[in-house]
N, C-alpha and C positions, 0 to 999 in steps of 0.2 A: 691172352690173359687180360683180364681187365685193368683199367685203370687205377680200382682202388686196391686189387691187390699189387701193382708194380709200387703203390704209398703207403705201406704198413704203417707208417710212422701217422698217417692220420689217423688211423683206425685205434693205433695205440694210445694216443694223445684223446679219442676221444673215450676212449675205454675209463680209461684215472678219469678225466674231468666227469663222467657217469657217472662213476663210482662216489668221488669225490662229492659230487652234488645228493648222490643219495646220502651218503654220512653225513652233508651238511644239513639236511631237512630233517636227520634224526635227533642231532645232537643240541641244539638247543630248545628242544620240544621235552628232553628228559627231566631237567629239574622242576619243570612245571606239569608232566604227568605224574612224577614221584611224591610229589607235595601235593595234590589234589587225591593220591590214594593215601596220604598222611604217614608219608615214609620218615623216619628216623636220618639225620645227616649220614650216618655210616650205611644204611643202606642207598641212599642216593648217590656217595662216592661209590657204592661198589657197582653199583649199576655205571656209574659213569665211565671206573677204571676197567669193565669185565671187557671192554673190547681192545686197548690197550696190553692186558695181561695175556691174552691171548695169543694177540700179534706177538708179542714179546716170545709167548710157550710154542710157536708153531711156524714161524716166518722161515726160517735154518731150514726147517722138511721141508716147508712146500719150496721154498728154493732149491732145494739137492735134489728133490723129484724132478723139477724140471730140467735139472741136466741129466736127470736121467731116461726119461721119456719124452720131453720135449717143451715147450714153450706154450704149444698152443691148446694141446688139450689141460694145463693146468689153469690157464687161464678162461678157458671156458669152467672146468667144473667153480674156482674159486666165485665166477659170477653169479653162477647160478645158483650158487649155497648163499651168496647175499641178495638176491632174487628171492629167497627161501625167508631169510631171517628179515626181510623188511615186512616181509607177510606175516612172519610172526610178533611182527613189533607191531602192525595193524589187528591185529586180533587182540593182543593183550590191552592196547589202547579202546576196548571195546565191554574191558570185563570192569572188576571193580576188585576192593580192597588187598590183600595180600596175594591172593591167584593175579590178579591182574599185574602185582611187581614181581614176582615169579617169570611170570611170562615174558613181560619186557624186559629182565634180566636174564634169561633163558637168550631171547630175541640178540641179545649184544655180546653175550657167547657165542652164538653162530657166528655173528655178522665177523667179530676178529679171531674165529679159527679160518674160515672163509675168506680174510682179506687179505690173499698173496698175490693180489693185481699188482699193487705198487714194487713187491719186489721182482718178478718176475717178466713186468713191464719193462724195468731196469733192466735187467738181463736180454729180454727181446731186442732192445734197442743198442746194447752190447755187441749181440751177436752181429746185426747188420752194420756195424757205421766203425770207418778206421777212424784210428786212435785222436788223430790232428781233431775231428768233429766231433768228438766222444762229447764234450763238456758242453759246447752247446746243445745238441741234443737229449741232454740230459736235463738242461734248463725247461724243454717243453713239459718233459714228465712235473717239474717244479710248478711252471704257468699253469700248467690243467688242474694240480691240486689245489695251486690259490684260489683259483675263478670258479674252480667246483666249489670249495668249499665258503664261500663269496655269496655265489649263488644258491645254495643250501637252501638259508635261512629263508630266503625271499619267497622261494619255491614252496617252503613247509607254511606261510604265511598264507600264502593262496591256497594249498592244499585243504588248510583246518578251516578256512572260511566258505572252501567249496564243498566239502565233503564233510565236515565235521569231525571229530578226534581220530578219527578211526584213518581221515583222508592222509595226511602227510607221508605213514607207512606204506599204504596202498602207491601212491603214489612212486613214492622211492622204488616200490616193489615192479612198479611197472616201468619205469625208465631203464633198472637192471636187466629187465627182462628184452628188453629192448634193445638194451645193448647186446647182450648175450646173441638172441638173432644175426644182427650187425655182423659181432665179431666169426660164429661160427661160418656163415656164409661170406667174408671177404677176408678173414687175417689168414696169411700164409703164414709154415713152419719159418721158423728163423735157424732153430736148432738139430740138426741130426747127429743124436747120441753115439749112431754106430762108429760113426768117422772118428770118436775118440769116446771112448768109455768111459762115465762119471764112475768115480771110485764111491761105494756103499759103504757108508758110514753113517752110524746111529747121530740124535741129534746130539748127544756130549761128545761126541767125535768129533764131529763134524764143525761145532763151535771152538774145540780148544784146536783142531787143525789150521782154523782160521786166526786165532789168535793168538798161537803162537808163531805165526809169522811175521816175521817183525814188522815188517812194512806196512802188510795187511792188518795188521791188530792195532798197531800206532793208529793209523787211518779211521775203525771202528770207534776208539777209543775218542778221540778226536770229532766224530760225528755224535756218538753220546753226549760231549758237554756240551757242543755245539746245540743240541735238539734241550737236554737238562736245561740253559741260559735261556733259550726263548722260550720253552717253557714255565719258568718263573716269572718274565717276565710277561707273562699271559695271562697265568694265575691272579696275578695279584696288579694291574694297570689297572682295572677300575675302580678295585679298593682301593686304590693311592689316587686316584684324580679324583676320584667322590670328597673322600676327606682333606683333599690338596686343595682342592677347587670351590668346595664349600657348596656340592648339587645336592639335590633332593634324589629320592628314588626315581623318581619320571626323568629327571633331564640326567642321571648318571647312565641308564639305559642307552638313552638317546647318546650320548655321548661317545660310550664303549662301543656302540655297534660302529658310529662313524670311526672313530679311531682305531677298530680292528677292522673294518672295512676298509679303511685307508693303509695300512699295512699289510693287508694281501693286496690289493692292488698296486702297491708300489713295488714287492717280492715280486707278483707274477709278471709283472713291466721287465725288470732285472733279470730276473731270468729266461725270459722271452725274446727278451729283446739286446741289450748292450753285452751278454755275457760272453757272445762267442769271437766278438773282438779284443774283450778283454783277455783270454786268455791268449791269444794268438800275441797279444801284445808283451804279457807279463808270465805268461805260462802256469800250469794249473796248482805248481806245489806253493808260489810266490800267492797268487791270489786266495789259496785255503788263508794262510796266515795273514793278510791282510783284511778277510772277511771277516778273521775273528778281532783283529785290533779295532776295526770299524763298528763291531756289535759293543764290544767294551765301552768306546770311547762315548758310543749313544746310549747306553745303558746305563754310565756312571750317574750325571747330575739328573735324573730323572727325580728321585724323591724329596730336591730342592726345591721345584718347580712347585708356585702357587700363583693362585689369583682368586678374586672373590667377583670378579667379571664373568657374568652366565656369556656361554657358549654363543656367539652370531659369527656369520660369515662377515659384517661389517666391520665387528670385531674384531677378526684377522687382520684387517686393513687400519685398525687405528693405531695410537698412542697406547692405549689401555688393555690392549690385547697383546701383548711382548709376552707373556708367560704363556697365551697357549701356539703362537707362532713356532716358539721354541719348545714348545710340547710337540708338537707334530714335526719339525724338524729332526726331534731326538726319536719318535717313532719310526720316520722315513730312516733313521743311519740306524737303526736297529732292524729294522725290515731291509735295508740293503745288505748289512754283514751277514744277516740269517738267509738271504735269496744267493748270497755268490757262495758261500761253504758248499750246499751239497753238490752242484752242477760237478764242479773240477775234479773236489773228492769222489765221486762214483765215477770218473775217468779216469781219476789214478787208480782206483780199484779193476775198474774196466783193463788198463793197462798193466795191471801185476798181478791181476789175477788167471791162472790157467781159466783157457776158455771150456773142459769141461767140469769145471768149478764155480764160474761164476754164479750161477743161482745161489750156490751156497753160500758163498760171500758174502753177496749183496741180501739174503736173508739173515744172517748174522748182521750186519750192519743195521739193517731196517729192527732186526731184535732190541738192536742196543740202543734204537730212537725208543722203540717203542717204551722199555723200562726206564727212558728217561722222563715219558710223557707218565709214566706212572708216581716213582718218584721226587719228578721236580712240583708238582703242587704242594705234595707233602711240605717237601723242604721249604718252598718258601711260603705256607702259611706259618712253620714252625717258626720262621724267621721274623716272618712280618709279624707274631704275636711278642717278640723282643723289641725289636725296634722296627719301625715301617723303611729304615734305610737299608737294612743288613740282607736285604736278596739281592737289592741290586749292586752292592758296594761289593760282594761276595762273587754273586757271579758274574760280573765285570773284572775281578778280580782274577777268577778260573781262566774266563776268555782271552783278559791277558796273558795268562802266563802260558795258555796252552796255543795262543798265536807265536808266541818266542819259539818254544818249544818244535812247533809245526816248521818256523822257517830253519832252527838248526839241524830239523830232522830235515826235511823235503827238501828245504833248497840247497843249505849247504851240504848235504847228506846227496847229493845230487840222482836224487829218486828217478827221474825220467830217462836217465841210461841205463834202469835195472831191468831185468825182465824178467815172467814169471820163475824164470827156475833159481834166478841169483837172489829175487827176492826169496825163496823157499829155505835157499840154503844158507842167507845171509845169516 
C-alpha cells in the first residue's frame, strides 16, 4: 500500500481546500459578470444564492447515499459534477446578455447540487478517527475551507488577466479535475455499508429523523445560528466600515478584502492549529458554548467603532489608529468563536450519531448552514436598512442566548456519556 493511501486524511484535506479554492475563484467574479451583462439586483442575488439553495435542497441525499454506498465513489462523482459546472460557468462567461446569465445561473446550480464534498468529507473523516481526535480533525476540514477560500480570489485574479473572462472558470475547471484524478487514484474506502446497513429514507425522512433527536437536532440547530451570525456579519462588515470609517469605493474594497482576508486566516490558524488541545483541555460540549459567547462578545460593539483615519499599517501602531486596532481585534474574536463552533460540534455529532447514519447527519447539518447562508443576508440587509446596529446587537444577541442554552444542554446535560442509541431514545 502506498503511502498516500495509509494518509487519507491528506488526500481529504486537500480535496475541500480544491474545492474550496474553486468556489473562491468563482465567487467573487459573479457580481461583476452579472453587472457587465446588466443584470437586475434580484437576479444577481439569485445567481449568487442558487448554490446555497441547493446545498441546502440536496446535502441530506448526498449524505444518506453515502452511507449507503460508500464514501468514495460519492465523492468522486460530486467532483466531477463541479469539474462540470466550472466549465459551464467558463462558457457562459464567454456569451453575452440574458443567455449568458442563464448559463452562469445554470452553472451554480450544478455547482451546489454537486457540492457534497464538505459533507461527506466530514463523514470520511468520521469513519476513520476515534472519538478523543474527532474535533481536531475536523478542524483540518475547517483550515482547508478557510485557505481555499482565501486563495480563491487571488487565483481568479490571475486566471482573468492570463486568460481573459472566460479564464477563472477554466481554471477552477481544471484544478477540479485535478483533484478528481488525485482522489480517484489514492483515496481508499473509509466506509463499508454491508457491515451495517444504512436505513432508506427519503430526504423529509431522513431530516425529521435527524431532528428529532434530541441531541442531534439541538446540535443542527445550534450550527444554523452559529453559520445565520457570521453570516450577517459578513454581509454587511463593509457596509459598516465604509460608512464607519468614512472610505471611498477604492479603499472600502481594499479594506474588506484585508479584513476578510484576516478572518479566514485567523479561523484557519484555530482550527488548524490550537483546537485539538483545546478540547482535550475543556472538552467539546464546554468549548461549542464558549465559541458562541466569544462570537457574541466580538460581534456586540462592532457598529460603535469609527474613525476618519485612512487605513496604514503605521497607523496600527500609533495614537490615531485605536479604532481600527480594535476593529481587527473584534474581527479576530469573531473569527475565533466561528473557527471553534464547528470542529467540536461535528464530533459531538461524530459521537451520537449511528455510524451508519452519519452522512446523513452531517448533510442535514451542512443543510441547515446552508439555509443560513441563504437567509442570513437577507435578514441582515433587512436589519441594517433599520438601523446599521440591529444585526449585530440581534445576533450577538442569538449567540448569546444559544451559548447559555448549549452549555445547560451539552454540559450540564452531560452529552459525552450518551451514545448513539440513548441519544435516539432520549
Amino acid at each position: 500500500m502506498s503511502s498516500s493511501k495509509k494518509s487519507p486524511l491528506l488526500i481529504i484535506f486537500l480535496t475541500v481546500f480544491i474545492d474550496l479554492v474553486g468556489f473562491g475563484i468563482v465567487l467573487p467574479l459573479l457580481p461583476t459578470y452579472a453587472h457587465s451583462f446588466h443584470a437586475s439586483g434580484i437576479v444577481v442575488g439569485a445567481i449568487m444564492a442558487a448554490y446555497s439553495a441547493m446545498q441546502f435542497l440536496f446535502a441530506p441525499a448526498w449524505g444518506a447515499w453515502s452511507d449507503r454506498v460508500g464514501r468514495r465513489p460519492v465523492l468522486l462523482i460530486s467532483t466531477a459534477g463541479a469539474a462540470l459546472s466550472y466549465s459551464v460557468f467558463a462558457i457562459g462567461s464567454t456569451l453575452s446578455g440574458t443567455t449568458a446569465l442563464w448559463v452562469i445561473f445554470l452553472s451554480r446550480v450544478c455547482a451546489g447540487i454537486c457540492g457534497a464534498n464538505l459533507t461527506v468529507a466530514q463523514a470520511y473523516i468520521a469513519d476513520i478517527t476515534p472519538p478523543e481526535d474527532s474535533a481536531k480533525r475536523m478542524g483540518l476540514i475547517g483550515m482547508a475551507f478557510g485557505l481555499g477560500f482565501i486563495i480563491g480570489p487571488l487565483v481568479a485574479l490571475a486566471g482573468q488577466a492570463l486568460l481573459g473572462p472566460s479564464g477563472p472558470g477554466w481554471l477552477a475547471a481544471t484544478i477540479c479535475a485535478s483533484n478528481l484524478v488525485f482522489a480517484f487514484t489514492n483515496l481508499p474506502e473509509s466506509w463499508k455499508p454491508g457491515a451495517k446497513p444504512a436505513v432508506n429514507r427519503n430526504r423529509k425522512e431522513g431530516v425529521m429523523h435527524v431532528m428529532r433527536t434530541p441531541v442531534l437536532g439541538f446540535l443542527v440547530v445550534v450550527f444554523f445560528l452559529a453559520t445565520f451570525g457570521f453570516t450577517c456579519f459578513e454581509s454587511n462588515l463593509a457596509i459598516l466600515v465604509t460608512h464607519n470609517f468614512n472610505l471611498d469605493d477604492l479603499s472600502a474594497r481594499k479594506v474588506g478584502a484585508v479584513l476578510f482576508s484576516f478572518a479566514g486566516i485567523v479561523g484557519a490558524f484555530v482550527q488548524g492549529g490550537p483546537i485539538g488541545k483545546l478540547v482535550k483541555k475543556v472538552g467539546e460540549p464546554r468549548l461549542v458554548a464558549i465559541s458562541l459567547l466569544i462570537f457574541a462578545v466580538g460581534l456586540l460593539p462592532m457598529p460603535w467603532l469609527s474613525s476618519h483615519e485612512p487605513l496604514a499599517w503605521s497607523s496600527l501602531f500609533s495614537a490615531a489608529g485605536g479604532s481600527w486596532r480594535l476593529l481587527f481585534l473584534l474581527v479576530a474574536l469573531i473569527a475565533i468563536g466561528s473557527g471553534l463552533t464547528r470542529p467540536p460540534l461535528f464530533a459531538l455529532l461524530q459521537r451520537l450519531a449511528p455510524a451508519n447514519e452519519r452522512g446523513l447527519t452531517f448533510g442535514v447539518a451542512q443543510s441547515g448552514a446552508s439555509l443560513a447562508r441563504i437567509v442570513g443576508p437577507l435578514f441582515a440587509g433587512w436589519m441594517y436598512d433599520r438601523h446599521p446596529s440591529w444585526p449585530y446587537v440581534v445576533c450577538s444577541g442569538l449567540a448569546l442566548i444559544t451559548g447559555v442554552l448549549a452549555w445547560n444542554k451539552l454540559v450540564r446535560g452531560d452529552v459525552l456519556h450518551r451514545t448513539p442509541a440513548t441519544a435516539a431514545a432520549a
